[in-house]
C-alpha positions in Angstrom: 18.8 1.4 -0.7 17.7 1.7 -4.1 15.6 4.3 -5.3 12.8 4.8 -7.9 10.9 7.4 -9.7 7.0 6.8 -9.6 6.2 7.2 -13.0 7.1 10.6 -15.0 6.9 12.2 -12.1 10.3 13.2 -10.4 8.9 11.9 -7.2 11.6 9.7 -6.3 11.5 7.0 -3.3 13.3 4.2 -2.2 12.1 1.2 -4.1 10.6 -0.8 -0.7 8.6 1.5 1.2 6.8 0.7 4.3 3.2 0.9 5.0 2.4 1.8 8.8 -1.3 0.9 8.9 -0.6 -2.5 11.5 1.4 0.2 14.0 -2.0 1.3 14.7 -5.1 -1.1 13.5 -6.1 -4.3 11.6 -3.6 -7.0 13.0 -4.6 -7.3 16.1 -4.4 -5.1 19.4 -2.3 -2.1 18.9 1.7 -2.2 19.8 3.5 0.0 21.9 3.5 3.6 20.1 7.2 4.3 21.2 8.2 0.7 20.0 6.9 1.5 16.6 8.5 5.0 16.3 11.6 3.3 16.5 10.3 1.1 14.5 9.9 3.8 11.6 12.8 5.4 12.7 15.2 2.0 12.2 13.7 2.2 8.8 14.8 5.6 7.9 18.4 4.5 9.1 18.4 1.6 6.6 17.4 3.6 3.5 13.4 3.6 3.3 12.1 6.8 2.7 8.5 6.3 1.7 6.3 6.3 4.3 2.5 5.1 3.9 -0.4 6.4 6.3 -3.9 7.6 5.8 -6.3 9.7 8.2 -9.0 6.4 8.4 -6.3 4.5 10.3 -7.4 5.1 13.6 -8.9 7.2 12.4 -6.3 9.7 13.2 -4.0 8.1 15.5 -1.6 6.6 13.0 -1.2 9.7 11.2 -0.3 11.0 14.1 2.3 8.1 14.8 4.3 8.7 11.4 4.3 12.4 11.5 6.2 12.3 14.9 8.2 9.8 13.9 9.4 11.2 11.0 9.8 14.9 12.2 13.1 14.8 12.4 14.1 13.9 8.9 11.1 15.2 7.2 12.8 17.2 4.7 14.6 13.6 3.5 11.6 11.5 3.3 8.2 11.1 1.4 5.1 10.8 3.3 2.0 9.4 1.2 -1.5 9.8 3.2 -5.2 9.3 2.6 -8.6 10.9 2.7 -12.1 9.1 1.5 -13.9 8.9 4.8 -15.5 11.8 6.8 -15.5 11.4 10.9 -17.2 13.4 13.4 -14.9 15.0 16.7 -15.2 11.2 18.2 -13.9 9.4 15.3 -17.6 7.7 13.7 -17.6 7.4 10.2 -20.0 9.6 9.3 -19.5 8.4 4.9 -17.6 8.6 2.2 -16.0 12.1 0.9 -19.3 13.4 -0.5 -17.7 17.5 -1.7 -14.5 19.0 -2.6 -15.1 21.2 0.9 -14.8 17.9 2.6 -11.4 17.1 0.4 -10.0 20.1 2.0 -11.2 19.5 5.2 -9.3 16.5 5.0 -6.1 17.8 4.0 -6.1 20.4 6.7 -6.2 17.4 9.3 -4.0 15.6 7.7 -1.5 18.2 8.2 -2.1 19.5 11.0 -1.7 15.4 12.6 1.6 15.0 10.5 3.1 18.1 11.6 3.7 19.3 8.2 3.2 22.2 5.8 2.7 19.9 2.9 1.6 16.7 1.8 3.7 15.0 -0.6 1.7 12.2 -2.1 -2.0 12.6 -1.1 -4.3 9.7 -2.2 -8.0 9.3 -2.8 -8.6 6.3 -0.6 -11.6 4.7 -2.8 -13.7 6.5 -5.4 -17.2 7.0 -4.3 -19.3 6.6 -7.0 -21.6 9.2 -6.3 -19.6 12.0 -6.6 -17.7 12.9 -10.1 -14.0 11.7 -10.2 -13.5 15.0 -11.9 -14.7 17.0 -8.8 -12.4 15.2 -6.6 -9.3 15.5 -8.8 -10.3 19.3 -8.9 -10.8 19.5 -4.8 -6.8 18.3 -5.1 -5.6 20.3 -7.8 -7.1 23.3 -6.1 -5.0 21.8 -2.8 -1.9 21.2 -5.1 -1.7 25.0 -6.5 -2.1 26.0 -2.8 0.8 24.3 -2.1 -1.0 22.4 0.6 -0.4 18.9 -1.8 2.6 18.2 -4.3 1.1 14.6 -5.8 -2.1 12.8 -6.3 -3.0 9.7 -5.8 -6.0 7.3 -6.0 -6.2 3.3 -4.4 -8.2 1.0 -6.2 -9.4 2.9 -8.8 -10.3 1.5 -12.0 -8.6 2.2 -15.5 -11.5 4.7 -16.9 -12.2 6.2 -13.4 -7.9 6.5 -13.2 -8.1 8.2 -17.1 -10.8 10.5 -16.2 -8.9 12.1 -12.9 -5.8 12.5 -14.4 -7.4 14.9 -17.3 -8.0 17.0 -14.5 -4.8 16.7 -12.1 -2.2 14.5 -12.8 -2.1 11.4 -11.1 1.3 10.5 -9.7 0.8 7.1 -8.5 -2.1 4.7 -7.7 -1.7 2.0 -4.6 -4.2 -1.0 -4.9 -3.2 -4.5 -3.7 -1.0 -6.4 -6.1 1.4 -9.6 -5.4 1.7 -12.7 -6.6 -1.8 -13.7 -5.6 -3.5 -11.3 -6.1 -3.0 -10.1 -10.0 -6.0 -8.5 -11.2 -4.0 -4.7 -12.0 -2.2 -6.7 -14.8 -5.5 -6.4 -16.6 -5.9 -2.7 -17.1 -4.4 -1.0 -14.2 -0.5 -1.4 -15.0 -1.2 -1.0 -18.6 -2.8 2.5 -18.1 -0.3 3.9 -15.5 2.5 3.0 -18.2 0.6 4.3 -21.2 -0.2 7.7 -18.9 3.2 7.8 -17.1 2.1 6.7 -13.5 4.0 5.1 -10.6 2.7 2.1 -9.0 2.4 1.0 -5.1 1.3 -2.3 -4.2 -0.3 -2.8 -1.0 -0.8 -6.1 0.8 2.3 -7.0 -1.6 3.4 -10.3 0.9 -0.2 -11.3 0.9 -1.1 -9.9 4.9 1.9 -12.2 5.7 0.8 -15.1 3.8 3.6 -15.0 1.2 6.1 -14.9 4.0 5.7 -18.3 4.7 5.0 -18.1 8.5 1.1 -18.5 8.3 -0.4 -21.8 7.8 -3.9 -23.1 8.3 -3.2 -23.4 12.3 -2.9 -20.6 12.8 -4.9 -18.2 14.7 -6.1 -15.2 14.1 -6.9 -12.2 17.3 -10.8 -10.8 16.5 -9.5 -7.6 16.0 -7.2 -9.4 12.8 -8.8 -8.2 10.1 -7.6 -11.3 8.6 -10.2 -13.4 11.0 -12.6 -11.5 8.1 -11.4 -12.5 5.2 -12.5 -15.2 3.6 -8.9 -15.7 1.7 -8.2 -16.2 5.3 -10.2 -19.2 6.5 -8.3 -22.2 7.1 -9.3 -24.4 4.5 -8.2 -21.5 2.1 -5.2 -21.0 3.7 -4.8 -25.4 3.5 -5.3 -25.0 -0.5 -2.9 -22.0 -1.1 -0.3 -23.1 0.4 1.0 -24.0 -2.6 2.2 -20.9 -3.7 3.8 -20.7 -0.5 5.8 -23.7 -1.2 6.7 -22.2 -5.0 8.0 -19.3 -3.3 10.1 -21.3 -0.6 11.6 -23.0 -3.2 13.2 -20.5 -5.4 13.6 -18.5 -2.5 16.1 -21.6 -1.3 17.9 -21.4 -4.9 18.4 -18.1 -4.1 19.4 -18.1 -0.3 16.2 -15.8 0.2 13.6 -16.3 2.2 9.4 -16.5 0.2 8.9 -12.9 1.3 12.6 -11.7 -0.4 11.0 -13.4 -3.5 7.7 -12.4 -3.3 8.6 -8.5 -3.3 11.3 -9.4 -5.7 8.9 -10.7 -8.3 7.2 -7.0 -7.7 9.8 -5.2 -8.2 10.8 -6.9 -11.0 7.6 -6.2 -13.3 8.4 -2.5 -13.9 11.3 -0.4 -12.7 8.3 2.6 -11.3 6.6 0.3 -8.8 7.3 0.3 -5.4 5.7 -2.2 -2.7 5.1 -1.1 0.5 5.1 -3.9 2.7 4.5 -3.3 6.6 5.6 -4.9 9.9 5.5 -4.5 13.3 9.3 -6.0 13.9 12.6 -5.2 13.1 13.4 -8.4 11.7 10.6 -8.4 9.4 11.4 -5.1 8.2 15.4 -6.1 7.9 14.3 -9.0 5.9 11.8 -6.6 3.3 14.8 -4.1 2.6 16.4 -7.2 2.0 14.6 -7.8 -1.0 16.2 -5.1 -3.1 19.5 -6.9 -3.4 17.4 -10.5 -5.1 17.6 -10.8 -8.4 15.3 -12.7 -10.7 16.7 -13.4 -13.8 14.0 -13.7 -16.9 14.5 -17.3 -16.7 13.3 -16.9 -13.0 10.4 -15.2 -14.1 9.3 -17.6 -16.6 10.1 -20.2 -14.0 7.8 -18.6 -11.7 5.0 -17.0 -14.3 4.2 -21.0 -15.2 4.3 -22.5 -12.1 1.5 -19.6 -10.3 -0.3 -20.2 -13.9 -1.0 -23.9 -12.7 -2.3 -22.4 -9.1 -5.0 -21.6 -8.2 -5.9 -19.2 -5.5 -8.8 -20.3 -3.1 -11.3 -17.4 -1.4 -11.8 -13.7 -1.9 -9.3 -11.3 -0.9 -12.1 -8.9 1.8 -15.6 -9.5 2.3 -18.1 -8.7 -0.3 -18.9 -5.3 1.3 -15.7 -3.9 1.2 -14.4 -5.3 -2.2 -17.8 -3.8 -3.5 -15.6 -0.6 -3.1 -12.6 -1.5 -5.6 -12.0 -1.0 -9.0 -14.6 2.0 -9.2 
């Protein structure tokens, strides 16, 4: 496996992660846990050593999930988690991260569920507007010279909010959804990571399975799917992108790849200090993402591609209004 630096930082990964949020929540009823410790396991045999989690999925339970699952070879692996959301002893939501006290209240679970004495990459997991970016980055700093967090992080932020935290701690890497239909951190996000020396993690980089080619409008979606929410998701959407689908599936057969090979290809391809972080629930699937690493895209392959998705367009939004309300803050 290949591996990356995000950023200036010298916090170096292997360039395909893998993002453990579906072990637990969000694609249906939950899998077996001891099947997906394996699961996470397999992928530490075949070179991945960048593990995504956060405390709100669950809550709790899948930070849980990664930190005994990674026990074993936590002193040769990279474990990124978030905090945003405060929960009672039951699990409500009780809001958003209001206080830096409830920043390090945060981390304290966090460690104490991942079995760890520090946190290696420790991500706001949206901005709340009512609170001052700059008291949050300080809640972390304060964390970071305990030696309770070695990197920050933020998801979704936007380009000012991004430039205003990192005047206060230095912001290692920032994870907001980016593929090949979904494009908007080409605006102002990328730009500003490279001009302040910032690693990049796209989430959602296969499109919640869309890109791989094995979703059509048939198909069906469990209530629990967080995709049986989206309106990206509904099947006349899913009818009218399928034409990125088909672009994919056809340089992916020039390259004897298969449309998610090429889709985290074309990621990894855009600068050498991002790394996606697909996820999966089957070996197979996370066999294929690894596989990835070894496509290459040649810049005729990538003007191929750039004007061919220029003549798509994409059909629906990518969450419901309530929840992408919460982006690009």
């Amino acid at each position: 496996m290949q591996k990356r630096k995000l950023g200036n930082s010298n916090l170096e990964v292997s360039a395909i992660g893998l993002g453990c949020m579906g072990m637990t929540r969000g694609y249906g009823p939950s899998p077996d846990k001891q099947e997906m410790i394996a699961l996470i396991r397999a992928a530490f045999d075949r070179g991945v050593t960048f593990f995504d989690t956060a405390e709100g999925y669950g809550p709790w339970a899948n930070e849980e999930l990664v930190g005994e699952a990674l026990a074993p070879y936590r002193d040769q692996v990279v474990i990124a988690t978030k905090f945003n959301i405060r929960f009672d002893a039951t699990g409500q939501a009780l809001g958003q991260i209001s206080r830096p006290e409830h920043v390090r209240a945060a981390a304290e679970g966090s460690l104490r569920r991942l079995g760890v004495d520090t946190i290696d990459l420790y991500y706001l997991h949206r901005v709340n507007p009512a609170v001052p970016i700059e008291d949050i980055a300080g809640a972390v700093a304060d964390l970071v010279a305990a030696g309770k967090v070695r990197h920050f992080g933020m998801s979704e932020a936007a380009a000012g909010t991004i430039r205003r935290a990192h005047a206060v701690q230095p912001v290692t890497a920032i994870q907001s959804e980016y593929s090949l239909w979904w494009r908007r951190p080409e605006e102002e996000v990328l730009p500003t990571c490279e001009e302040l020396g910032i690693g990049f993690v796209p989430y959602s980089p296969l499109g919640k399975g869309f890109l791989t080619g094995k979703i059509d409008e048939t198909t069906t979606f469990d209530a629990t799917d967080i995709r049986s929410t989206i309106p990206r998701f509904t099947p006349e959407a899913r009818k009218a992108n399928q034409a990125l689908v088909d672009l994919l599936s056809s340089i992916a057969r020039q390259k004897n790849a298969t449309p998610a090979q090429i889709a985290l290809a074309w990621l990894l391809a855009q600068k050498p200090w991002i790394v996606p972080i697909p996820g999966t629930r089957r070996l197979e699937r996370l066999e294929e993402n690894i596989g990835a690493v070894a496509v290459e895209l040649t810049i005729d392959d990538l003007r191929e591609i750039a004007s061919a998705v220029s003549k798509i367009t994409v059909h629906g939004a990518r969450y419901p209004e309530h929840l992408e309300r919460m982006t690009n803050l």
